[in-house]
VMD Tcl script that draws the C-alpha trace (Angstrom):
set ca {
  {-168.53 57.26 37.27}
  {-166.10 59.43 38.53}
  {-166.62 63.42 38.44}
  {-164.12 66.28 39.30}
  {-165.15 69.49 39.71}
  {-162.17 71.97 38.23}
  {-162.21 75.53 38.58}
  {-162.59 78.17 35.76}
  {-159.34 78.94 34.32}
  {-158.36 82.40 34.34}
  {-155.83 83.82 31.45}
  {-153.63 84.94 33.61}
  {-152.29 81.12 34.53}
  {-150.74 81.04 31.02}
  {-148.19 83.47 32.17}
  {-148.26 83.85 35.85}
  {-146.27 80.79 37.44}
  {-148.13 80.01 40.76}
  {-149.27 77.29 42.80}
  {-152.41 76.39 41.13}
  {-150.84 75.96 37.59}
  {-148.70 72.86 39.19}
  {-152.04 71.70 40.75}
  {-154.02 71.36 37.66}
  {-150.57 69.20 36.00}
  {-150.81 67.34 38.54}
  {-154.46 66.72 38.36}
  {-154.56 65.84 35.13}
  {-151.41 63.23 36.08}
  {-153.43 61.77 38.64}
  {-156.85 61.71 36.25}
  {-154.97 59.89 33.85}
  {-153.30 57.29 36.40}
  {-156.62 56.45 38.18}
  {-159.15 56.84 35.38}
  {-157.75 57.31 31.92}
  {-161.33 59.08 30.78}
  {-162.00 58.50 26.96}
  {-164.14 61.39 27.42}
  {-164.38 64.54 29.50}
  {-167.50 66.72 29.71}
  {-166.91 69.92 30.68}
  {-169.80 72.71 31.62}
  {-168.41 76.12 31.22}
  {-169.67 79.17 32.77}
  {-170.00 81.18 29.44}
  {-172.12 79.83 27.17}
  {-174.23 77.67 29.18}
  {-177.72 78.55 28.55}
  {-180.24 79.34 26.02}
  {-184.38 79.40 25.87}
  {-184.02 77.74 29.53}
  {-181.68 74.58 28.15}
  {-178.40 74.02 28.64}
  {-176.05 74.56 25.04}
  {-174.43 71.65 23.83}
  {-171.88 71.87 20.98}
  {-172.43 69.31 18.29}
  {-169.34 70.08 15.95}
  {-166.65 67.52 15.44}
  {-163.41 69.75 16.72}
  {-164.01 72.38 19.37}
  {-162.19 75.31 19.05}
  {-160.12 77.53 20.72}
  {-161.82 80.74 21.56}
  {-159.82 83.60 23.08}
  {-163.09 84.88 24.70}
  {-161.34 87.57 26.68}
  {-160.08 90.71 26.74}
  {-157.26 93.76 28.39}
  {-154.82 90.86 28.99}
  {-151.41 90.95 28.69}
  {-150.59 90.10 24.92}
  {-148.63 87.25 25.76}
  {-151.68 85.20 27.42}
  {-153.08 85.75 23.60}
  {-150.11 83.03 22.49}
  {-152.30 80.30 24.08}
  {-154.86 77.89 22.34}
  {-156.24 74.71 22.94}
  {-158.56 72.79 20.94}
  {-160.04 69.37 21.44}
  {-162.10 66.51 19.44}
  {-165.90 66.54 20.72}
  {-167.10 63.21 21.50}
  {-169.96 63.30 19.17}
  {-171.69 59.74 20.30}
  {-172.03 61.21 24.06}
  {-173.62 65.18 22.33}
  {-176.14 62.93 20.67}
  {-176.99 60.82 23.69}
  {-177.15 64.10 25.77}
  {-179.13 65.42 23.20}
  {-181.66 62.76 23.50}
  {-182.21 63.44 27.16}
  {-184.10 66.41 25.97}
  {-182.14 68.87 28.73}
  {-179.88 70.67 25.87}
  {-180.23 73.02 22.91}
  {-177.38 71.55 20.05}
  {-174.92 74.41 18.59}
  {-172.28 74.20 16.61}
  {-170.60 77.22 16.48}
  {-168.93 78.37 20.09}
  {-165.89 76.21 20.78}
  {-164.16 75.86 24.06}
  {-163.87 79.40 25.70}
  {-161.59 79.72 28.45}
  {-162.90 78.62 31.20}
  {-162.99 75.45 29.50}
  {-159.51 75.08 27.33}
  {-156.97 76.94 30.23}
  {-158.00 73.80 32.57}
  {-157.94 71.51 29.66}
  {-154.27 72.99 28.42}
  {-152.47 71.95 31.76}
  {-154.42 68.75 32.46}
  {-153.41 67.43 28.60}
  {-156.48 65.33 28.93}
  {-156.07 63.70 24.96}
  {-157.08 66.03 23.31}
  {-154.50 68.42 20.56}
  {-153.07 71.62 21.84}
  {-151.10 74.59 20.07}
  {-149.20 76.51 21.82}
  {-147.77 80.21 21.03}
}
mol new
graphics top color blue
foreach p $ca { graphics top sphere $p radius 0.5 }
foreach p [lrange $ca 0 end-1] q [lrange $ca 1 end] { graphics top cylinder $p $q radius 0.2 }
display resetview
């Protein structure tokens, strides 16, 4: 299995053109090529932990959340959502390591990365 680690994706790279923007396309060009991943699991820096476990969301369609704030109001035009592979939550759940929830989303550390790598999952853009 095949892992990347991707670094958290600041607001700012909606707007800003700069070097790292062309490095995650890229990245997700060369994912795609190499691997074509029905699924990606992504840990985010936000909402990771609760009661000692690791959260898990559970719900069907992960939402864009616009967890940030003081940004320019253009970077608030952004939004990516995804389908959550539901089969791999339960089979993490099983490993007893992660607390289910169903009501966070993708924050964006998770959906900035996600938005320029177009790894299959629906976008809308502003």
């Amino acid at each position: 299995m095949k892992g990347y680690y991707i670094s958290h994706g600041s607001p700012l790279l909606l707007i800003e053109e700069n070097e790292w923007k062309e490095t995650l396309r890229n990245l997700g060009k060369k994912i795609r090529k190499e691997i074509d991943p029905e699924t990606a699991i992504i840990i985010s820096p936000h909402f990771f932990s609760w009661n000692g476990k690791f959260l898990i969301e559970t719900q069907e369609k992960l939402e864009c959340i616009q967890d940030y704030y003081g940004f320019p109001e253009e970077t608030y035009k952004y939004c990516y959502s995804a389908e959550n592979d539901t089969d791999t939550v339960n089979n993490l759940l099983s490993t007893g390591l992660f607390t289910p929830d169903n009501n966070l989303g993708l924050d964006h550390g998770a959906w900035i990365p996600l938005y320029y790598n177009r790894l299959k999952a629906s976008s809308r853009d502003g």
